[in-house]
N, C-alpha and C positions, 0 to 999 in steps of 0.2 A: 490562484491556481498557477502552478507551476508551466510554464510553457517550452522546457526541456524534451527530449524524445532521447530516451524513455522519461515519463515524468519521476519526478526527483523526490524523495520522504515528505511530507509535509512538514515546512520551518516557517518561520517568520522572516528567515531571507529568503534573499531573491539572488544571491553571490551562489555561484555554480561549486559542489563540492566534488570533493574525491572518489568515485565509484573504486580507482583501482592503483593503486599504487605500488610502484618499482623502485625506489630508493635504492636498491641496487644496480639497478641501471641507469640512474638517474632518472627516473619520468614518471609522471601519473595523469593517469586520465580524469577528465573530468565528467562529469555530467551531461556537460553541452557537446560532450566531443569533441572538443579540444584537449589537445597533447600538450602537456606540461614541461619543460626540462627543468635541472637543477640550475640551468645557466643562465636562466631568466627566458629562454626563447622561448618559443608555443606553435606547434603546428594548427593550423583551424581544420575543423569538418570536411573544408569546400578545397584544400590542398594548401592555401597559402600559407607562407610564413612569418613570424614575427622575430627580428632576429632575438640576441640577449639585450637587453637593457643595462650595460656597465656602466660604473664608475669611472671616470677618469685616473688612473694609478695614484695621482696627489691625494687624491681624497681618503685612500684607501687608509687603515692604521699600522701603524708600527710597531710589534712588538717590542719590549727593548730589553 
């Protein structure tokens, strides 16, 4: 059973999905209530933040 509020479709996961999505403003919410961005960061429920998760520029590719 799902342990989400609201509880979530019944699936065979347990990974929190997408109630609502913004891709034009960058962001979707999830399930659990966490905010999503395009820039990898996430707001939580409870206020705190997660920042982005980047690459270090080296890593990044090259178009050529």
């Amino acid at each position: 059973m799902c342990a989400h509020q609201p509880s979530c479709p019944r699936t065979e996961s347990r990974v929190p999905h997408v109630v609502a999505a913004h891709p034009e403003q960058g962001w979707s919410l999830l399930c659990d209530g966490v905010i999503v961005f395009d820039d990898t960061g996430e707001l939580l429920p409870d206020g705190r933040v997660v920042t982005p998760h980047r690459l270090p520029a080296e890593n990044l590719a090259v178009a050529a």
